[in-house]
C-alpha positions as CSV (number, residue, x, y, z in Angstrom):
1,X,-8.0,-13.1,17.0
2,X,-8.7,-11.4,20.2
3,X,-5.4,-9.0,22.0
4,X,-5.0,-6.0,24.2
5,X,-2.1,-2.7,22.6
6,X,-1.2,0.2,23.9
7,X,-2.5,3.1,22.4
8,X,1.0,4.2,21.4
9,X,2.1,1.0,20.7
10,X,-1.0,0.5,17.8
11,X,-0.6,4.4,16.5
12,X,3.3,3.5,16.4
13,X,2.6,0.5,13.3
14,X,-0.5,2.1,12.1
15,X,1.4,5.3,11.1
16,X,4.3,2.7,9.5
17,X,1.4,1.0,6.9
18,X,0.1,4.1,6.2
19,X,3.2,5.7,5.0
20,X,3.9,2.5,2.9
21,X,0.2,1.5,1.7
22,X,-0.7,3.7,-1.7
23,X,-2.9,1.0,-3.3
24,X,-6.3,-0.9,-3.2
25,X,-4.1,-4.0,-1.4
26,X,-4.7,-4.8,2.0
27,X,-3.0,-4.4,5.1
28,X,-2.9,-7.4,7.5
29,X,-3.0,-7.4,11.2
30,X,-1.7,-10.9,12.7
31,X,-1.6,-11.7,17.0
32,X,0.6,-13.8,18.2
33,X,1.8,-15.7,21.3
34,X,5.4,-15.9,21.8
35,X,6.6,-19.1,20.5
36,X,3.3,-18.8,18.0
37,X,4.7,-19.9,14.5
38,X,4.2,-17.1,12.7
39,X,1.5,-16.1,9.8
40,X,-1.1,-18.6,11.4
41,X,-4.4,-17.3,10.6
42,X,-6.4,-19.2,12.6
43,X,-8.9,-18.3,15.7
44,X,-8.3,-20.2,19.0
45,X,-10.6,-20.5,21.3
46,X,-9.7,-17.5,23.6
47,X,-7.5,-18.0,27.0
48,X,-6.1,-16.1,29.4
49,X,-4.4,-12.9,27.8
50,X,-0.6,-13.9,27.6
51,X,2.5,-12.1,26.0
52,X,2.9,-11.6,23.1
53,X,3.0,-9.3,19.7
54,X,0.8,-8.0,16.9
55,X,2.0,-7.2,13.7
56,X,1.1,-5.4,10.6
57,X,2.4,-6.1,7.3
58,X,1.7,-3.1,4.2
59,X,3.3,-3.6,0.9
60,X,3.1,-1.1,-2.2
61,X,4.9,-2.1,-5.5
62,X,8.5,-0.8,-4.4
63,X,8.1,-1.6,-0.3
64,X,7.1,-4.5,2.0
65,X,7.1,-3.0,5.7
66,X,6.7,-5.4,8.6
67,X,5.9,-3.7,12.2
68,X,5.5,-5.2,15.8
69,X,4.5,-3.9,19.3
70,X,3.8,-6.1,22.1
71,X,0.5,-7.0,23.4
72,X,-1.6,-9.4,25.3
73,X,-2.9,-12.4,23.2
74,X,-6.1,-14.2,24.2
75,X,-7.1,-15.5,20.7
76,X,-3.8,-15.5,18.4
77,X,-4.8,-15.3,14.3
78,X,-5.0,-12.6,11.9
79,X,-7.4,-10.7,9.8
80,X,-6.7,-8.4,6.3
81,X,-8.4,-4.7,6.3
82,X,-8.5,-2.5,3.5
83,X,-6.5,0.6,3.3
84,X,-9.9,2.7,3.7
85,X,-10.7,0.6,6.8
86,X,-6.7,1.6,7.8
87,X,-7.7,5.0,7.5
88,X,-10.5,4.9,9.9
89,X,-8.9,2.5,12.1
90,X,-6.3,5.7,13.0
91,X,-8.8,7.7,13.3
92,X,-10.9,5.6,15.9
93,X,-7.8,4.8,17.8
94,X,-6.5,8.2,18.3
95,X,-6.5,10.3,21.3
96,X,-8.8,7.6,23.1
97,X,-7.9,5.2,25.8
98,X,-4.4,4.1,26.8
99,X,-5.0,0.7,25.8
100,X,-7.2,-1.2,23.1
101,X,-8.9,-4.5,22.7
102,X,-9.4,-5.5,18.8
103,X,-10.8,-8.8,18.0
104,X,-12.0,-10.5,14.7
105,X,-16.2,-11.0,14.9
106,X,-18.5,-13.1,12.4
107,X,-21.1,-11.7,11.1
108,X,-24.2,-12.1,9.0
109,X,-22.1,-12.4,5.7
110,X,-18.3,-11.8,6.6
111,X,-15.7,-11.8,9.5
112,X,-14.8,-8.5,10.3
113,X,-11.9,-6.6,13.1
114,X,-13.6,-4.7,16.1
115,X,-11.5,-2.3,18.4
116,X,-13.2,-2.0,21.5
117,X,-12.7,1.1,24.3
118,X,-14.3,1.8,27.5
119,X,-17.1,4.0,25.7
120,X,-17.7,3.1,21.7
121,X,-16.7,0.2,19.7
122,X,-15.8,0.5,16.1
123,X,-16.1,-2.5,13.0
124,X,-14.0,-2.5,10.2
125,X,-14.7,-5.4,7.5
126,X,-11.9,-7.8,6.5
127,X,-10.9,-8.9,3.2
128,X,-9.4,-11.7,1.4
129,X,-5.8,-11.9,3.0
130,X,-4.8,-14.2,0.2
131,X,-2.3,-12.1,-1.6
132,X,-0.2,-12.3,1.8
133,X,1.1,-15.6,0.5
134,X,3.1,-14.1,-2.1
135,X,4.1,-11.0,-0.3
136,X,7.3,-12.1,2.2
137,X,8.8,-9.4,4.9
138,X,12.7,-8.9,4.4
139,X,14.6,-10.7,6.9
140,X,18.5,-9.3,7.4
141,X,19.3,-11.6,10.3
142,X,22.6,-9.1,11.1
143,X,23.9,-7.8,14.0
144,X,22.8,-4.6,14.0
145,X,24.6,-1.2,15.3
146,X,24.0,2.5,15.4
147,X,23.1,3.4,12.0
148,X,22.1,7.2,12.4
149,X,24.9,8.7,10.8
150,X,23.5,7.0,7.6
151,X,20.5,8.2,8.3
152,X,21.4,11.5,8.4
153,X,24.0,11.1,5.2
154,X,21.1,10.0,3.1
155,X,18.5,12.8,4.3
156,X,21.6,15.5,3.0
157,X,21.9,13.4,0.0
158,X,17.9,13.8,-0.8
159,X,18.1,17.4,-1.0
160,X,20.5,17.2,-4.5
161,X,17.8,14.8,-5.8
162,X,15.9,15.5,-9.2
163,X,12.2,15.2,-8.3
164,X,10.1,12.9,-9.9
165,X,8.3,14.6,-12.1
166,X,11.6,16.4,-13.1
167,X,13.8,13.0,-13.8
168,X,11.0,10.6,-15.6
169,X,12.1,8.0,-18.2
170,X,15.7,7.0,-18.6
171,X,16.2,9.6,-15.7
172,X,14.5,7.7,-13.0
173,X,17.8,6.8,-11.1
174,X,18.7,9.9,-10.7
175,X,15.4,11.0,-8.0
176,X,16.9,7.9,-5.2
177,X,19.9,7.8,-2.8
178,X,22.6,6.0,-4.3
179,X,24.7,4.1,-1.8
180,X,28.0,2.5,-3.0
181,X,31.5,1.3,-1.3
182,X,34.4,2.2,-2.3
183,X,37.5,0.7,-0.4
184,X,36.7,1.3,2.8
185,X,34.8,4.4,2.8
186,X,30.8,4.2,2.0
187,X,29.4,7.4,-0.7
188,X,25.9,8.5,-0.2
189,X,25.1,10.8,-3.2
190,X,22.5,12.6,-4.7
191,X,22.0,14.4,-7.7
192,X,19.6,16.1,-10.4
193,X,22.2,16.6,-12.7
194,X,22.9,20.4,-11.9
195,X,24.1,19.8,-8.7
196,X,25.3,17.3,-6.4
197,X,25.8,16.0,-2.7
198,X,28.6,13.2,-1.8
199,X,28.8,12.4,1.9
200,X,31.7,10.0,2.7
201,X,31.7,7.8,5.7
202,X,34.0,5.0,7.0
203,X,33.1,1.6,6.7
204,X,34.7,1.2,10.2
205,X,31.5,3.5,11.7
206,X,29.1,1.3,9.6
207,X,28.7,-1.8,11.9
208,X,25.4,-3.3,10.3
209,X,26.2,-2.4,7.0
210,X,26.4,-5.4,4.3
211,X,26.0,-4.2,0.5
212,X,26.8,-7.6,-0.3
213,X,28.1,-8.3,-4.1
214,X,26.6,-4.6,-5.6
215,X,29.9,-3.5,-6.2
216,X,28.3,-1.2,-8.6
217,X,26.2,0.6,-5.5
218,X,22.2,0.6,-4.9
219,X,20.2,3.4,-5.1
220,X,17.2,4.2,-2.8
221,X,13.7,5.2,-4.5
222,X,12.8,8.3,-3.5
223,X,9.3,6.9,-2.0
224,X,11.1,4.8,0.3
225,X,13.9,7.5,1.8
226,X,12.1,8.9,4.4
227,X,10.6,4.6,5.8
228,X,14.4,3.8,5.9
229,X,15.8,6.9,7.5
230,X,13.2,6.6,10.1
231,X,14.3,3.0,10.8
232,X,18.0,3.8,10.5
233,X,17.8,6.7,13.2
234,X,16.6,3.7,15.4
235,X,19.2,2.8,18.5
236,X,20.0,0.2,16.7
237,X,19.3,-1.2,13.4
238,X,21.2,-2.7,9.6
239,X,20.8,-2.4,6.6
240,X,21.3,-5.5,3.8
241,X,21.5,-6.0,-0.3
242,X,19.8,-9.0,-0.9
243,X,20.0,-9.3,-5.0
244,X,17.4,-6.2,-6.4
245,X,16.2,-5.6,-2.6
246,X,17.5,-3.4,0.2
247,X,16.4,-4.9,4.0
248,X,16.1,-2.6,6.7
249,X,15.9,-4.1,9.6
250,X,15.2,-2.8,13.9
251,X,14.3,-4.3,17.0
252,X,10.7,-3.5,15.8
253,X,10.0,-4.6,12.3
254,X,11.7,-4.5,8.9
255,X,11.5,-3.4,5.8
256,X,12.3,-4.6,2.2
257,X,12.9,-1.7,-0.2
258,X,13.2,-2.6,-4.4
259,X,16.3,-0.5,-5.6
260,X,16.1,1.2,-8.9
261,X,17.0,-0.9,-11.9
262,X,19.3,1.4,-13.7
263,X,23.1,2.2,-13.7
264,X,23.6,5.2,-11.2
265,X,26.0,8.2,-13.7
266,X,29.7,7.9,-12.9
267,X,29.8,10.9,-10.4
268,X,34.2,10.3,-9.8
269,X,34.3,12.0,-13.0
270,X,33.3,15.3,-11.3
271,X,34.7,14.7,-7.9
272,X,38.3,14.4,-9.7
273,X,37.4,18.4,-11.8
274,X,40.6,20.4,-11.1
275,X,39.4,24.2,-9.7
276,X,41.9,27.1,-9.8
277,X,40.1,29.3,-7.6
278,X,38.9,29.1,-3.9
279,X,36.5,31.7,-1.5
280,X,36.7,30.9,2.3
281,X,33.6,32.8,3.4
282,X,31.2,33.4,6.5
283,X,27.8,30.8,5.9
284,X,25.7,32.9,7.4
285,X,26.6,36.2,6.0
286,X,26.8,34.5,2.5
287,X,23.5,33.0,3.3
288,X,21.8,36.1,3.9
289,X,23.1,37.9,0.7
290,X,21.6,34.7,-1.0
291,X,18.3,35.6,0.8
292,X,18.4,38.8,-0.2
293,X,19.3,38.5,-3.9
294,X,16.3,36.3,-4.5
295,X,13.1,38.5,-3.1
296,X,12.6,39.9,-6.4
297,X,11.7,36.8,-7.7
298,X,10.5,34.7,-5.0
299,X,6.1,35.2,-6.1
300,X,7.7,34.0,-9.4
301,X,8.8,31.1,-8.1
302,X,11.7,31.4,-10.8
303,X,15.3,30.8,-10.0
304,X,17.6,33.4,-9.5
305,X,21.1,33.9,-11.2
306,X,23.7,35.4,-9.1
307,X,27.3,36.2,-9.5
308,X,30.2,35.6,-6.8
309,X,32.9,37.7,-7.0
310,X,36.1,39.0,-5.3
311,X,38.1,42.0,-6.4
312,X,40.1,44.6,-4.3
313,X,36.9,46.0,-2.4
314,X,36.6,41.9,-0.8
315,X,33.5,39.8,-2.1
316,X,30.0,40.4,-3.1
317,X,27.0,38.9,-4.3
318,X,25.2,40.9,-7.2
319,X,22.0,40.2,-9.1
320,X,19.4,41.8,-11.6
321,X,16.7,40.6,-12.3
322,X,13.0,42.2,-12.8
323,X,13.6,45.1,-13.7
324,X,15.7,45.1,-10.0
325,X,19.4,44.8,-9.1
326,X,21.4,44.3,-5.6
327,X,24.8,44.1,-4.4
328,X,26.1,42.9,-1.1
329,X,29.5,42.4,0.7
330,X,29.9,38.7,2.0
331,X,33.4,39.3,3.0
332,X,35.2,42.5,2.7
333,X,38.5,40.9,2.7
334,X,40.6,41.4,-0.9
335,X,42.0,39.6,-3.0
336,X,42.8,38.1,-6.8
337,X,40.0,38.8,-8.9
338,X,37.7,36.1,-9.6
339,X,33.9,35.3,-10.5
340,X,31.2,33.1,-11.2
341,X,27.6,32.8,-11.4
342,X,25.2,29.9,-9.7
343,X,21.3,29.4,-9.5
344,X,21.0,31.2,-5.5
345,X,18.2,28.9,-4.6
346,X,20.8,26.0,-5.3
347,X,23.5,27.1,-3.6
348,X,21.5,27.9,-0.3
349,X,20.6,24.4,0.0
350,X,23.7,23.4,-1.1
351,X,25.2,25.4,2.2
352,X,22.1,24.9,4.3
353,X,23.8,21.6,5.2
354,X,26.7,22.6,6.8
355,X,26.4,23.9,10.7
356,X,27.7,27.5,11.7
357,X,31.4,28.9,10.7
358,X,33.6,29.0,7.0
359,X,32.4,27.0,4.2
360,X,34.9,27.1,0.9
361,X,33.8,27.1,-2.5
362,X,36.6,25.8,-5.1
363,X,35.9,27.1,-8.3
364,X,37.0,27.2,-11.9
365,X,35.2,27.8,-15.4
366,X,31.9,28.0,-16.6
367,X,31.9,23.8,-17.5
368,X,33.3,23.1,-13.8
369,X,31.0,22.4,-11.0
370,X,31.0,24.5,-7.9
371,X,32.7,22.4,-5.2
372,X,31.4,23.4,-1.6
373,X,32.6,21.9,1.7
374,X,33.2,22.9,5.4
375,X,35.8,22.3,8.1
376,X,33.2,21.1,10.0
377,X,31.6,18.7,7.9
378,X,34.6,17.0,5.9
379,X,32.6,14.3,5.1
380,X,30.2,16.3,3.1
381,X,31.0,17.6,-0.6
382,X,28.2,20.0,-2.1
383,X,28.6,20.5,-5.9
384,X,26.7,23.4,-7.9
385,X,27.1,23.7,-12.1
386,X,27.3,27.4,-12.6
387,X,25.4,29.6,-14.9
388,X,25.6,32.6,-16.8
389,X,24.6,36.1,-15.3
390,X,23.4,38.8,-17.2
């Protein structure tokens, strides 16, 4: 294997099996001529440099990623490195020359991969590429189409995710993205199970979209969101169910993604609460109170109850806590008394997704989530169980 990359070009799919890679399994670097059939590991005896592309595959036990950037092939083949020899490989590569020669060498006792620049040259030794033959790159084959507002709906979703270490066990589903059709509308949610985020697109805007017979939805791992967001905020790009697998696929590479094996909770049930009480109020200014309410706690890192309330003075946020108390005006326009209390660390990621102006928080009792949503965003719904304040 012998082939000239662009610096940017190698960072670009270096940086893509690094963020998949997270075990002692290799990483395989393959050089190919266009027309080449692909996965051929052999060395040629080396010609004049022609096009064509190099490509890495990484797997992990939830991802396969597959990556290409084009280069100039004298010696097409391939050669496996292991993840340590990845790490150095970025290292050597970066902030260097603008382009890069690496070849496969034989030495005394194995073959190794050699990236060559105009002043040092760099060895890194190859490995048995052998569990390649079971690992396969997801292939979509779809037309593909601008895919970033699903990109961005599953980035807001992320944010009402449990965490891992928070959602273990029979829980597990509940730290992805779930994605599931209904009609013809697509919900992206995400929840820990004290709040929730439901972002509802058209199926029409979804060109490249196929969640073929999971009428039931998928959900995401969490390890994977941030590969396939990446590859969805590509010009264009689609997204496939294949069985247990999600494909992601873009101009440059593709990725297959193992969905969490678990039923995803029935989140209608809460979307259909009834509220009896609503506050129209100014983001920022309720943002700030938020803020504010919370710097008594904030070395604790503990969360911090606060109460919402209107009465005839207009609306305030209030909290104690610490030994400390504080009350701001939000809004100082009147109305029906009404209340209720919500974790403030919560709700200002819970409004921290909507852009500038009014967002309105529908409301009812103590068992009823806190429904939050904008004028500006109606395709976003923010839910928030409330809590007692003392």
């Amino acid at each position: 294997m012998k082939l000239t990359v662009q610096n940017t070009d190698l960072q670009t799919i270096l940086a893509a099996a690094a963020a998949v890679t997270r075990s002692p399994d290799p990483i395989k670097i393959i050089a190919e001529r266009i027309g080449d059939a692909p996965d051929d590991d052999k060395d040629y005896e080396e010609r004049p440099a022609e096009a064509g592309q190099i490509r890495i595959i990484a797997f992990n036990d939830t991802m396969v990623i597959e990556w290409t950037r084009p280069a100039e092939i004298k010696m097409s083949g391939s050669v496996a490195i292991h993840p340590d020899g990845l790490t150095r490989l970025v290292k050597a590569s970066r902030n260097s020359d603008s382009t890069f020669v690496l070849e496969t060498i034989a030495t005394d006792n194995e073959r190794s991969l050699r990236l060559n620049t105009a002043r040092s040259a760099h060895e890194f030794p190859a490995v048995s590429d052998a569990v390649f033959d079971t690992i396969v790159p997801g292939r979509a084959n779809a037309e593909r189409a601008n895919l970033s507002n699903l990109s961005n709906a599953i980035s807001t979703a992320k944010i009402a995710a449990a965490a891992r270490g928070d959602a273990s066990g029979g829980r597990v589903m509940l730290t992805g993205a779930h994605l599931r059709q209904r009609d013809d509308t697509l919900d992206v949610v995400g929840t820990d199970g004290r709040r929730m985020s439901v972002i509802t697109l058209r199926m029409s805007d979804l060109g490249g979209l196929d969640l073929g017979d999971a009428d039931a939805g998928v959900t995401l791992p969490p390890e994977a969101l941030p590969m396939v967001t990446e590859m969805l905020s590509a010009p264009s790009a689609c997204l496939k169910v294949f069985g247990n697998n999600v494909v992601v696929e873009t101009a440059d590479g593709s990725l297959s993604v193992r969905v969490i094996d678990a039923p995803y909770p029935d989140y209608s049930v809460l979307l259909g609460v009834n509220t009896d009480k609503t506050l129209v109020l100014p983001k920022s200014s309720l943002e700030i109170a938020l803020q504010r309410s919370s710097v008594a706690l904030v070395r604790d890192k503990r969360s911090v109850a606060v109460k919402l309330s209107r009465g005839a003075d207009g609306v305030y946020v209030t909290s104690s806590a610490a030994g400390q108390s504080s009350s701001e005006c939000v809004h100082d326009t009147p109305g029906d008394e009404a209340s209720i209390g919500f974790d403030a660390q919560y709700m200002l990621s819970a409004i921290g997704v909507f852009g500038q102006g009014d967002v309105d928080l529908a409301f009812g009792t103590e068992q009823v989530p806190i429904r939050i949503t904008s004028q500006q965003h109606p395709e976003i719904q923010m839910l928030v169980m409330p809590c007692k304040t003392s």
